[in-house]
C-alpha positions as CSV (number, residue, x, y, z in Angstrom):
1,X,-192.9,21.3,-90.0
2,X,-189.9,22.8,-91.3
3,X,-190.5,26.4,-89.9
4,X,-192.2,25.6,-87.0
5,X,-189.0,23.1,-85.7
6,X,-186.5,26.1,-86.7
7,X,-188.4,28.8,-85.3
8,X,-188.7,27.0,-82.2
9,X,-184.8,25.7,-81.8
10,X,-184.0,29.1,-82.7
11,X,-185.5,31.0,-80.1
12,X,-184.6,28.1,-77.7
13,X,-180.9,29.3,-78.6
14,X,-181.6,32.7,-77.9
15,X,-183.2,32.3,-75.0
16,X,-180.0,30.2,-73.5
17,X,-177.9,32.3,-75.0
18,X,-179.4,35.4,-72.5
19,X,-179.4,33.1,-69.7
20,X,-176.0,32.3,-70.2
21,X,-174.8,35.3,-69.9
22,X,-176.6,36.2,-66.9
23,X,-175.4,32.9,-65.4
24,X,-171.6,34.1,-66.4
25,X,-172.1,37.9,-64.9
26,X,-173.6,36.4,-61.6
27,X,-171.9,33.2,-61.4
28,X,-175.4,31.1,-60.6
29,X,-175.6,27.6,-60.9
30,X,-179.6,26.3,-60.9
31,X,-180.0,22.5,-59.8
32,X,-183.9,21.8,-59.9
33,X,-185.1,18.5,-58.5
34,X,-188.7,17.8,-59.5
35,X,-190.2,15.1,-57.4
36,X,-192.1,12.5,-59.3
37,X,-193.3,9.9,-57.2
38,X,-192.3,9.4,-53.2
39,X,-193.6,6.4,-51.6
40,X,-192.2,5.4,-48.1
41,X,-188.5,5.9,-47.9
42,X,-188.6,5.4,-52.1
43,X,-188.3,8.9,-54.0
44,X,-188.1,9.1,-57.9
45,X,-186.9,12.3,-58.8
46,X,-185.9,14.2,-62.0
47,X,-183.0,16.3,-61.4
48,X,-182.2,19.3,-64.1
49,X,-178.3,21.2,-64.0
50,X,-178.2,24.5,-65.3
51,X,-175.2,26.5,-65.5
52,X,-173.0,28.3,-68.1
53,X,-171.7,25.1,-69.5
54,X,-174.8,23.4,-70.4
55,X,-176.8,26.2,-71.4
56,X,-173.9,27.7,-73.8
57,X,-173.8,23.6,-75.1
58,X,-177.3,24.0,-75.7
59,X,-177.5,26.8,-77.2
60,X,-175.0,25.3,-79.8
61,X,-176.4,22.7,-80.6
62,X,-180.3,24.3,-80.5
63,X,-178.8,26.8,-83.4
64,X,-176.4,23.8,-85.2
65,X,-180.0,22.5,-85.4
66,X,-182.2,24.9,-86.2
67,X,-180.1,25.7,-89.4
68,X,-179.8,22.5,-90.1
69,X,-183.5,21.6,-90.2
70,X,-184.1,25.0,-92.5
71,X,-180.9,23.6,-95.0
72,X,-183.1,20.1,-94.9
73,X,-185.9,21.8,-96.4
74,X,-184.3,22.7,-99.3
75,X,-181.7,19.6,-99.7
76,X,-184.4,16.6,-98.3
77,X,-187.0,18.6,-100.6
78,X,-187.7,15.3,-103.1
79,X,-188.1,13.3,-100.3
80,X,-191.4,12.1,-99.7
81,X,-191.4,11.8,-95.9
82,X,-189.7,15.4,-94.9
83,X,-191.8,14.9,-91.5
84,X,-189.6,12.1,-90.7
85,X,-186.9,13.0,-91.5
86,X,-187.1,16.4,-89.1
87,X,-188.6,14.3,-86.5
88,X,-185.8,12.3,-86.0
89,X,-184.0,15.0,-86.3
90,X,-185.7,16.6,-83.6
91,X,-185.8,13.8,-81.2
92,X,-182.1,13.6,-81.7
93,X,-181.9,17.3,-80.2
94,X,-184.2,15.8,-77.0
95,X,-181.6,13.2,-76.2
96,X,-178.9,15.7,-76.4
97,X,-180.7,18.1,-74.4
98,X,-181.2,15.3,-72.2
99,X,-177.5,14.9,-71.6
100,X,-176.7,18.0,-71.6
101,X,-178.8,19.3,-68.5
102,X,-178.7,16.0,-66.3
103,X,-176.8,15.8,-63.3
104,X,-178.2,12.1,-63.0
105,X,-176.4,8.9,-64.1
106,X,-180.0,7.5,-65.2
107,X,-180.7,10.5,-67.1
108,X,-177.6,10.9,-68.9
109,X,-177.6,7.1,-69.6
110,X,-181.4,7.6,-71.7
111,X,-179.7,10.5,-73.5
112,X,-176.6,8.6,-74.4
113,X,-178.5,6.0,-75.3
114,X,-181.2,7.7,-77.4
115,X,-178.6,9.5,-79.3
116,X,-177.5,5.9,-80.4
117,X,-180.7,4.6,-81.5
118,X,-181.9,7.9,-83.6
119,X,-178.3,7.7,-84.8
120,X,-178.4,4.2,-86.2
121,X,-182.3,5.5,-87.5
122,X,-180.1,8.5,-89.2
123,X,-177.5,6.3,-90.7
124,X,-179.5,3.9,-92.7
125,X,-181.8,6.5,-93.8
126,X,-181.1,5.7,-97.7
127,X,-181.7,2.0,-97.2
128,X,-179.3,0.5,-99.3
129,X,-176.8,-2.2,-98.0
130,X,-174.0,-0.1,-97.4
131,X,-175.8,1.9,-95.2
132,X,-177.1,-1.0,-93.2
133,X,-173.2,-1.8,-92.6
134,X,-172.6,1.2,-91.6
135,X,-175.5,1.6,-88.9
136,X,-174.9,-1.8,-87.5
137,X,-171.1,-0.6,-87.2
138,X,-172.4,2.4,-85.3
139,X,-175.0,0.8,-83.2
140,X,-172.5,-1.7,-82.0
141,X,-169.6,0.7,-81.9
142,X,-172.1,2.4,-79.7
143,X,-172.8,-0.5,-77.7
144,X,-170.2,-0.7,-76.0
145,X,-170.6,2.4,-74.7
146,X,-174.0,2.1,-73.7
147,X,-173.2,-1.1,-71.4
148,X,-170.1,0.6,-70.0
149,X,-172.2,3.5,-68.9
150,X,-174.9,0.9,-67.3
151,X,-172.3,-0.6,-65.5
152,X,-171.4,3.0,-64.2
153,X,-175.2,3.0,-62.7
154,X,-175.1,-0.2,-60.9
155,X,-171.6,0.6,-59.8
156,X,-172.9,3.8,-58.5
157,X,-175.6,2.0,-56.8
158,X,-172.3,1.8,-53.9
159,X,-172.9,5.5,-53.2
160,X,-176.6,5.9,-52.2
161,X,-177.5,8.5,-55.4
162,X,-176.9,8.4,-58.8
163,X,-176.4,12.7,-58.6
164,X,-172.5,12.2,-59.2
165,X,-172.3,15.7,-59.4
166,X,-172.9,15.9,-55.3
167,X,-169.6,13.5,-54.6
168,X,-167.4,13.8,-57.5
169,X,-164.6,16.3,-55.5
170,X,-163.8,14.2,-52.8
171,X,-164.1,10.6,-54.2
172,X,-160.3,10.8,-55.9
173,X,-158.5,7.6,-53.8
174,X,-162.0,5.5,-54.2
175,X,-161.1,2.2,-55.7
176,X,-164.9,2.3,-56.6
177,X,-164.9,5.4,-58.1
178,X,-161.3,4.3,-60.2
179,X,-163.7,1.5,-61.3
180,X,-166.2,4.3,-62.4
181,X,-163.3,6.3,-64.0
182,X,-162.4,4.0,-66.2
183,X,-165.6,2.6,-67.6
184,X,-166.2,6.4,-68.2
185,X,-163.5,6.7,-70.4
186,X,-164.2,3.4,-72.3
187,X,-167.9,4.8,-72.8
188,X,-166.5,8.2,-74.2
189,X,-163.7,6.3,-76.3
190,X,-166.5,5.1,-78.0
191,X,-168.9,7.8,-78.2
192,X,-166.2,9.7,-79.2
193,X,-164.4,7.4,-82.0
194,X,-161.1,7.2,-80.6
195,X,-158.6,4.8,-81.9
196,X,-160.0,1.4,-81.1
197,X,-163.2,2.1,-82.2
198,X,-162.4,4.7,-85.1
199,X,-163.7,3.0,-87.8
200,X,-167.3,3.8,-87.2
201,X,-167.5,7.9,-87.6
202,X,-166.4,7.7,-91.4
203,X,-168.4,4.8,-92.3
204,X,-171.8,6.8,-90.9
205,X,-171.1,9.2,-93.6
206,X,-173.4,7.2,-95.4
207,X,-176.3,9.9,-93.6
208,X,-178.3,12.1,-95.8
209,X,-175.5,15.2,-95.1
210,X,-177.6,17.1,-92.7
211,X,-177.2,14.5,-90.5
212,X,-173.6,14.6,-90.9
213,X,-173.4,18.1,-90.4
214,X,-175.5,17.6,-87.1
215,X,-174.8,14.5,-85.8
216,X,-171.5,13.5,-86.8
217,X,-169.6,16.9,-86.7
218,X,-170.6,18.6,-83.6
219,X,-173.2,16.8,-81.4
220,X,-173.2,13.2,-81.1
221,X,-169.4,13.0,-81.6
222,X,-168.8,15.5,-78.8
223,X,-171.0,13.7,-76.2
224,X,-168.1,11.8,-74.6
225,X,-166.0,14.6,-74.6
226,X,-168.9,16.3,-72.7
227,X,-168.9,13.8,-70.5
228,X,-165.4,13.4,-69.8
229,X,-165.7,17.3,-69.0
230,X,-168.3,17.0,-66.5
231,X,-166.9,14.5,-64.6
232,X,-162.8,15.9,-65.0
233,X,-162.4,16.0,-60.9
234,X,-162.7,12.7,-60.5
235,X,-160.7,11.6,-63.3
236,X,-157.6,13.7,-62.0
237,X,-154.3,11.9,-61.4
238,X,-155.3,8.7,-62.9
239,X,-152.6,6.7,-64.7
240,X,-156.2,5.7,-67.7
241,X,-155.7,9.6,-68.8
242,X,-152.4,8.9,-69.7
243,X,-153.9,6.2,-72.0
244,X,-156.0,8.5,-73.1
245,X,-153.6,10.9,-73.9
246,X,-151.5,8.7,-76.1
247,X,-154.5,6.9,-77.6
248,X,-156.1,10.2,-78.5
249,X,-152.7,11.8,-79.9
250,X,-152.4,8.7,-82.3
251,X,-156.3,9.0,-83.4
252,X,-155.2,12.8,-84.0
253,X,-152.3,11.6,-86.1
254,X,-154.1,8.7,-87.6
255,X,-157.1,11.0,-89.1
256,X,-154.8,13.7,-90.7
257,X,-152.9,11.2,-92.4
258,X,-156.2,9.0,-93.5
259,X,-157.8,12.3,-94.7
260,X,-154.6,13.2,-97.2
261,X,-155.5,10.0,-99.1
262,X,-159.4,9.8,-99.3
263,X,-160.9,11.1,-101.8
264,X,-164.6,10.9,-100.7
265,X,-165.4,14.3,-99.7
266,X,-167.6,13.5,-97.0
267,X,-165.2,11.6,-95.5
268,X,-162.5,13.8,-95.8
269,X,-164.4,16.2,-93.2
270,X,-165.2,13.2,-91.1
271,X,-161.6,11.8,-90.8
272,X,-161.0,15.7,-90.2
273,X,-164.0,15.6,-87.2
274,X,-161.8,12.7,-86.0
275,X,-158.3,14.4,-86.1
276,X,-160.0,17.6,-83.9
277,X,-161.7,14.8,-81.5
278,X,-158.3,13.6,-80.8
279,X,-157.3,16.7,-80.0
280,X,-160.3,17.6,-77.7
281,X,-159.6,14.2,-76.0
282,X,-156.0,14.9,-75.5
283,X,-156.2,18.5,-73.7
284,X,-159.0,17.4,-71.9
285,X,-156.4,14.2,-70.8
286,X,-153.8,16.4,-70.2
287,X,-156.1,18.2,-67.7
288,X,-157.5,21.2,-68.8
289,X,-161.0,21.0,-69.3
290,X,-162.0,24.5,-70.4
291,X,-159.6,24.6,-73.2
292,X,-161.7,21.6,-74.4
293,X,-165.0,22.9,-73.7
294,X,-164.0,26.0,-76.0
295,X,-162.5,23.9,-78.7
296,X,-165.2,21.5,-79.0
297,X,-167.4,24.7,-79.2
298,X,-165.7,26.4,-82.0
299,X,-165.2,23.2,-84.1
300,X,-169.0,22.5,-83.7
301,X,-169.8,25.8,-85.4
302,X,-167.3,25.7,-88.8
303,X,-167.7,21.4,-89.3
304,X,-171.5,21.9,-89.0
305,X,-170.7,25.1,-92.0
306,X,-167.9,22.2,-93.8
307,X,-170.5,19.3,-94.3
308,X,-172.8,22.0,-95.4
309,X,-171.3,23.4,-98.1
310,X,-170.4,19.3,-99.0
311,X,-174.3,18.6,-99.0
312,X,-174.6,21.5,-101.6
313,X,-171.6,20.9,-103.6
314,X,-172.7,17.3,-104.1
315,X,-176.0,18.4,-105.0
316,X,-174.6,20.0,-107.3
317,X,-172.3,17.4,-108.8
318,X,-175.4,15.3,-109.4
319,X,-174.6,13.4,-106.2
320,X,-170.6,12.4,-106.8
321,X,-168.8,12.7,-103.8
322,X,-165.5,11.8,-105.6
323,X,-163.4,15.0,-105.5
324,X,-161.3,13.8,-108.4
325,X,-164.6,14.9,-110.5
326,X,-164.5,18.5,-108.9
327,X,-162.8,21.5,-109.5
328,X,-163.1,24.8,-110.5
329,X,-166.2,25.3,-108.6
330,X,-165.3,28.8,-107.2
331,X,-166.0,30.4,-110.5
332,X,-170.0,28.9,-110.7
333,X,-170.7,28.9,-107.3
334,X,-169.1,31.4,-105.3
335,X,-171.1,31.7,-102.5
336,X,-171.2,28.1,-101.2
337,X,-166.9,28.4,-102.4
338,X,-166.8,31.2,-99.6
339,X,-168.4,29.3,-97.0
340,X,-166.3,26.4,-98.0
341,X,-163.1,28.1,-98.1
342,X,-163.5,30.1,-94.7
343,X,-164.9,26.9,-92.8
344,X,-161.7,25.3,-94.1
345,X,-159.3,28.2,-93.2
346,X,-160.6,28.1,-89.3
347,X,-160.0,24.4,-89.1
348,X,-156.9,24.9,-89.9
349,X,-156.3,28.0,-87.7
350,X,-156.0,31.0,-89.6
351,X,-155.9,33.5,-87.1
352,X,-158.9,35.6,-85.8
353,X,-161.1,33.0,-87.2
354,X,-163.0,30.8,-84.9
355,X,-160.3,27.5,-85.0
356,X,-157.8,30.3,-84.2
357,X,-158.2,30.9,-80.7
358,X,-159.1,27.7,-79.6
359,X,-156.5,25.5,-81.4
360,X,-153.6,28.5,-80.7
361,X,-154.5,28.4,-76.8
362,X,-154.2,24.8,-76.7
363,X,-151.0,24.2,-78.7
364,X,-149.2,27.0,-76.4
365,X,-150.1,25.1,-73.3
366,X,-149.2,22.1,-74.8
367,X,-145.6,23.5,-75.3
368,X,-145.9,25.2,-71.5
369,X,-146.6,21.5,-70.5
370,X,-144.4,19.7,-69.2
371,X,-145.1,16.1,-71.5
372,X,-142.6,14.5,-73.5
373,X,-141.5,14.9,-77.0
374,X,-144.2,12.2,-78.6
375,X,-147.0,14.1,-77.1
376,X,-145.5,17.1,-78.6
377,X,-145.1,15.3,-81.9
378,X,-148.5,14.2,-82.2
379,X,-150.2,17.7,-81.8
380,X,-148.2,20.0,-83.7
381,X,-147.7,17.6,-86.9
382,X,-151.5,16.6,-86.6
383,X,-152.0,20.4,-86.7
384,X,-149.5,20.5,-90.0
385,X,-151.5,17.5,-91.5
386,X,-154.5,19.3,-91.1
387,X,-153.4,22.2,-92.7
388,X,-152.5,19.8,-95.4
389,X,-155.2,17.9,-96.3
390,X,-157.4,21.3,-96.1
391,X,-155.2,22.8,-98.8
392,X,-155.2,19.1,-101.0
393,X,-159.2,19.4,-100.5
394,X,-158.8,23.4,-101.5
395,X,-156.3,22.2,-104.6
396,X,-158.8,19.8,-105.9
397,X,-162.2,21.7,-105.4
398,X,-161.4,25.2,-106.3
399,X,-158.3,25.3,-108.0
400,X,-158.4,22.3,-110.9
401,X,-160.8,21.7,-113.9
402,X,-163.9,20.7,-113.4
403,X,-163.9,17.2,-114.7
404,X,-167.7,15.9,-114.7
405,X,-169.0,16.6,-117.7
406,X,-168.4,18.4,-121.4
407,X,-171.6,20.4,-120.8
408,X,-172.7,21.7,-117.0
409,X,-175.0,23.9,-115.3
410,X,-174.0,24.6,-111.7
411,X,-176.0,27.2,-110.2
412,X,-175.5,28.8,-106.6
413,X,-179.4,30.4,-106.0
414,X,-180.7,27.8,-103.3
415,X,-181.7,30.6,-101.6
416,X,-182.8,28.2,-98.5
417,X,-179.4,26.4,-97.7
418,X,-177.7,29.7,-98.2
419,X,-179.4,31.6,-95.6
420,X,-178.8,28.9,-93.3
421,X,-175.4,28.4,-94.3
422,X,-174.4,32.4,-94.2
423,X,-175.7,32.5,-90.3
424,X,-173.2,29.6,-88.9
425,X,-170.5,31.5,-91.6
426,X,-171.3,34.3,-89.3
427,X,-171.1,32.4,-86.6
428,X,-167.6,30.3,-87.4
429,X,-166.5,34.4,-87.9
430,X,-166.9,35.5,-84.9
431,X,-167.5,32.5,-82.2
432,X,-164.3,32.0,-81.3
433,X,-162.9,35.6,-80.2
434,X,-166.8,36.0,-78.3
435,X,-165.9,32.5,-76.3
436,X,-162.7,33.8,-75.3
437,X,-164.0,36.4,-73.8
438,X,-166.6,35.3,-72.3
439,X,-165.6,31.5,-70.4
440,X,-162.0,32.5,-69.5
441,X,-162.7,35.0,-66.1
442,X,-158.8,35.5,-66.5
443,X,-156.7,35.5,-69.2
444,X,-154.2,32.8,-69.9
445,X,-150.7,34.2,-69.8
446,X,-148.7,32.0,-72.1
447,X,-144.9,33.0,-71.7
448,X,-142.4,31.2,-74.3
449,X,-139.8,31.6,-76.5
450,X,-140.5,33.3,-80.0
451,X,-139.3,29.9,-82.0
452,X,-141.9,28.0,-80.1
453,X,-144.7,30.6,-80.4
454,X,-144.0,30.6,-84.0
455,X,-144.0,26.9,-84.6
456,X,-148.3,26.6,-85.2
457,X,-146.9,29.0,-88.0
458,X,-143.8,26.9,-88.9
459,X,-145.9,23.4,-89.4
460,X,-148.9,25.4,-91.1
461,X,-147.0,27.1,-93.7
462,X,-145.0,23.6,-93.9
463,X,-148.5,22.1,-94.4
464,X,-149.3,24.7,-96.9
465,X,-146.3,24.0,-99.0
466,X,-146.7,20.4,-98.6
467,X,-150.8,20.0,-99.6
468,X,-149.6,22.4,-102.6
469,X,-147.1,19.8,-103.9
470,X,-149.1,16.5,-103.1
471,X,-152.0,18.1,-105.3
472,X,-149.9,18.7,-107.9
473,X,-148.3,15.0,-107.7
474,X,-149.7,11.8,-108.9
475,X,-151.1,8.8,-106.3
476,X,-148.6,6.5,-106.9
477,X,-145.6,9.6,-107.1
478,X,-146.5,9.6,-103.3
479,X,-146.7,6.1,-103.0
480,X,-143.4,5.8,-104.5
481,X,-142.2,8.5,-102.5
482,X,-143.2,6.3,-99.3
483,X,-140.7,3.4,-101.4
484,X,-143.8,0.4,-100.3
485,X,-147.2,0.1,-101.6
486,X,-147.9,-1.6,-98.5
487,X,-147.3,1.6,-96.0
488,X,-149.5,3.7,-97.7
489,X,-152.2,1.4,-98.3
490,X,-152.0,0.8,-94.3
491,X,-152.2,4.7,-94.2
492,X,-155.0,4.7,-96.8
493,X,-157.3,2.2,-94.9
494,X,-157.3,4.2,-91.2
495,X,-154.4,2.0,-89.8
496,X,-156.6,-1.5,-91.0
497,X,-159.1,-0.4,-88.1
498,X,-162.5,-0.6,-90.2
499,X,-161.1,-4.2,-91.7
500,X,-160.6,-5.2,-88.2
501,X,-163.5,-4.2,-86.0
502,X,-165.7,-5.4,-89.0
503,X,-164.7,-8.4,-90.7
504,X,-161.7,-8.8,-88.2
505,X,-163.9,-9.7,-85.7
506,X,-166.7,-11.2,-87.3
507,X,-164.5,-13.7,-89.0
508,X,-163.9,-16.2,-85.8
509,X,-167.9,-16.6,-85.3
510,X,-168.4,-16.9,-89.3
511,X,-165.5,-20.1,-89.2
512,X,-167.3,-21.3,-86.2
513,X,-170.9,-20.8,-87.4
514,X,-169.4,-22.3,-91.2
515,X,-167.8,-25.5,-88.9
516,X,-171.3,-26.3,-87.5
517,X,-173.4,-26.2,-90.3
518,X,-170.8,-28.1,-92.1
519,X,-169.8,-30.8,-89.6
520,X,-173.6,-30.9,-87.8
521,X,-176.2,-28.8,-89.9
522,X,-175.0,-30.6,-93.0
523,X,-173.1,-33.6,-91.5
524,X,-174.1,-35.4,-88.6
525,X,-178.0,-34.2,-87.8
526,X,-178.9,-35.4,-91.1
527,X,-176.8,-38.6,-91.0
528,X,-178.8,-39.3,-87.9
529,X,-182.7,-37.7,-88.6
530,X,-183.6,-36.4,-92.5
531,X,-181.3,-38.0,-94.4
532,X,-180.5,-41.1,-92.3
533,X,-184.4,-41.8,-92.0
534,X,-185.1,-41.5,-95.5
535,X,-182.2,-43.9,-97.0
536,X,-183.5,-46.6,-94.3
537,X,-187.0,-46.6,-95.3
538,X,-185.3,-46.1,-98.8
539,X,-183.6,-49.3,-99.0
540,X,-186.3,-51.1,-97.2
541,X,-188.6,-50.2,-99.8
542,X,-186.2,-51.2,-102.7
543,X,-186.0,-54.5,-101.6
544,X,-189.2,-54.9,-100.4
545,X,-190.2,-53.9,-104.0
546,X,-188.0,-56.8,-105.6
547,X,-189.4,-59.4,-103.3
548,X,-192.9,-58.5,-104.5
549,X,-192.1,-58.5,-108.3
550,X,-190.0,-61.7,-108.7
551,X,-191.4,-64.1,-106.6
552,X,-195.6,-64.7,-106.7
553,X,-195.5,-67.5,-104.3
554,X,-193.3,-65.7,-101.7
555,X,-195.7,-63.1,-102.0
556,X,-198.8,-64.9,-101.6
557,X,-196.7,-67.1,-98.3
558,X,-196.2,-63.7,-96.7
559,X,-200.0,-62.6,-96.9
560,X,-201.4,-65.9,-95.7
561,X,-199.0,-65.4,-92.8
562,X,-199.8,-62.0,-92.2
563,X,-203.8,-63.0,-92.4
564,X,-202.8,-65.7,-89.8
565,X,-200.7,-63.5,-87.2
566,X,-204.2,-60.8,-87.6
567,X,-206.5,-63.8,-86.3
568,X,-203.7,-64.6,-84.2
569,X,-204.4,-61.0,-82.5
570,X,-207.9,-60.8,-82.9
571,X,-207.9,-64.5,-81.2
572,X,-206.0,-63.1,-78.2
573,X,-207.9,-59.0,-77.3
């Protein structure tokens, strides 16, 4: 099953890839319409979108997953129902697919939400409680998502089609499609973890880790960017980017400060997938759609590589994902330490890498935009945070003892997951100058003074120097640095969000639901059926009890009389 699915996705891949070239060269755009059923003025039909965007998206994500299924075989190999597992796996591909291609509202709203359900499915895959948490967090994150979107269809029900793509350039001043707008940026928000509903992309680290590398790095997560992406014309010159912008800047912000105090690998990379959403979101806010297109491309490639070289790392660790226990892994396994380290290096921009040219382009037009100093704030010291948890993460992996065990074997010959893991390395290589060349028809020309070209360098090599000193310092040296053990545990805990869109709202219907088993459950129902009933019939029998035992002539009074009133009866039917 293993071969068959990667064989398969693989030469699905290749076979966009070609076509998406040819589509580039010729400029072509196929829209296929395949009639299902007409019936008087009634037609169902399935509608299919091919151009360069979704055919180079799915050929990402047919290769993400086509590695990924090949790693599974070697990391899922003691599990006893591998067929499931890649089934899932597969038919979370279909609803991506699904999205990907559809010009239809309908269409994209099964995708969307089949990518919820196998998600949940791929969450509480180890079935222990916290992984139940952590699905139901997801599904419902999801949720609201899902109904946004069908409230997108019924609104679209005002335009005669659900084919946005045929009316989204000159809808702008609709009040309808402002209504549309907006619940399509509430449905990505979601999709997409941004910062209301954060909480739920690190808590479905608790995925077997091809998932993560799958799902939660570069597919699932990027759908509502996608989204967002297709439909950018209409959501021009609308004062709900401007939210966006500012919600997606802090989520940016939020992550890279989150991820310098975890120390749960896994969710290190998560909160990291987080930080680079943000910054997906906020280009694509700030109205430049290709430049998130390309980012979201690039990032897929060297997070899918990240979570990886985690699975094997933790395999190797005899499943601890505490980094405090790491270190000094470069010197046993040096294969998987490469991967690691040059995965980590283009997240964090080295140049000529793939992060390079995407995360360069944007900051540059960031500083040639005209936004305010905040905005500016947000990207470049999210970009100098991510430089400095990547080099805390380096610091405490490669660097320090190992500090498991007195005795250890680690071994780097899983021939399997390396061969998967060496063809995205070659991929995270090279993907990002090959996209440059090929989506931009012209090149950007980015004019600016040599202070503000410099500064990605100025707040990496600030980051650098700064992840190098926090890894050498204690916990509570940099909680003391921060003078309030308060601050940093509201840094540590993701801003409160997970406390709040868990137990924060859960904890008005618990009261209530406590209140009415207390005051009616408990309280009145049973004053007034169970408990009620039985102390009547209680008493009654108590006393009737005493009245037979003490007096015999009473008791013999009462039977005559009853004997009497049953003649009495008899006497009268």
């Amino acid at each position: 099953m293993c071969f068959i699915s990667f064989f398969f996705l693989f030469f699905f891949s290749m076979m966009n890839f070609f076509f998406m070239i040819y589509f580039i060269m010729e400029n072509v755009t196929f829209f296929l319409e395949w009639e299902i059923i007409s019936f008087n003025s009634m037609s169902i039909v399935m509608s299919i979108l091919l151009d360069w965007m979704s055919l180079l998206f799915m050929m990402f994500v047919t290769m993400i997953s086509s590695s990924v299924i090949y790693y599974s075989k070697s990391y899922m190999s003691s599990e006893l129902n591998l067929n499931r597992f890649i089934i899932l796996v597969l038919l979370f591909v279909f609803s991506m697919i699904l999205l990907i291609i559809s010009p239809n509202m309908i269409k994209i709203f099964l995708g969307w939400d089949g990518l919820g359900l196998v998600s949940y499915c791929l969450v509480i895959y180890y079935q222990n409680i916290k992984s139940y948490n952590a699905g139901m967090l997801t599904a419902l994150s999801n949720r609201i998502g899902d109904v946004m979107i069908l409230m997108v269809v019924s609104w679209m029900m005002n335009y005669g089609s659900w084919n946005y793509i045929f009316f989204l350039n000159f809808m702008n001043n609709d009040f309808m499609m402002k209504i549309i707008s907006f619940l399509l940026i509430i449905a990505a928000m979601t999709k997409s973890a941004q910062i209301p509903f954060s909480s739920w992309l690190p808590a479905a680290m608790a995925a077997p880790t091809p998932v993560s590398a799958l799902v939660h790095s570069s597919t699932l997560v990027t759908a509502g960017v996608y989204l967002l992406i297709r439909f950018n014309m209409m959501l021009m010159d609308m004062i709900f980017l401007k939210f966006l912008l500012l919600l997606s800047g802090l989520t940016m912000f939020m992550a890279g400060i989150s991820a310098n105090y975890e120390f749960d690998l896994k969710k290190i990379i998560a909160l990291s997938t987080l930080s680079q959403l943000g910054l997906m979101m906020s280009i694509l806010s700030m109205g430049m759609p290709d430049l998130a297109f390309f980012h979201l491309l690039t990032h897929a490639m060297f997070k899918a590589l990240l979570f990886m070289c985690a699975g094997v790392v933790i395999h190797m660790m005899n499943d601890i994902q505490d980094i405090r226990y790491m270190g000094g892994i470069s010197f046993y396994i040096p294969l998987t330490s490469l991967c690691l380290n040059i995965s980590n290096l283009a997240l964090c921009g080295i140049p000529f890498l793939a992060g390079f040219y995407s995360k360069d382009m944007i900051l540059e037009m960031v500083s040639m935009s005209n936004l305010n100093l905040m905005i500016f704030f947000l990207y470049y010291f999210s970009t100098g945070l991510t430089m400095f948890y990547t080099i805390r993460l380096l610091f405490y992996l490669m660097v320090n003892d190992y500090n498991l065990m007195v005795i250890y074997n680690l071994y780097d010959e899983d021939y399997v997951m390396l061969k998967s893991m060496f063809m995205l390395l070659f991929m995270s290589l090279i993907v990002g100058s090959f996209l440059s060349w090929m989506i931009f028809n012209y090149p950007y020309m980015i004019y600016l003074p040599i202070n503000m070209k410099m500064m990605v360098i100025y707040v990496m090599l600030m980051g650098l120097f700064l992840g190098y000193l926090i890894s050498n310092m204690k916990i509570y040296s940099v909680n003391k640095f921060l003078m309030t053990y308060n601050l940093s545990n509201f840094l540590c805990l993701m801003w409160f969000m997970p406390n709040l869109s868990t137990y924060g709202l859960n904890i008005y219907f618990l009261k209530m639901g406590q209140s009415l088993l207390k005051n009616i459950d408990m309280g009145w129902s049973e004053l007034y059926s169970g408990q009620g009933m039985f102390n009547v019939i209680k008493n009654y029998s108590v006393f009737y009890n005493l009245y037979q035992m003490n007096n015999f002539k009473v008791y013999l009074f009462s039977f005559f009389f009853w004997l009497l009133i049953f003649y009495l009866v008899l006497l009268l039917l």
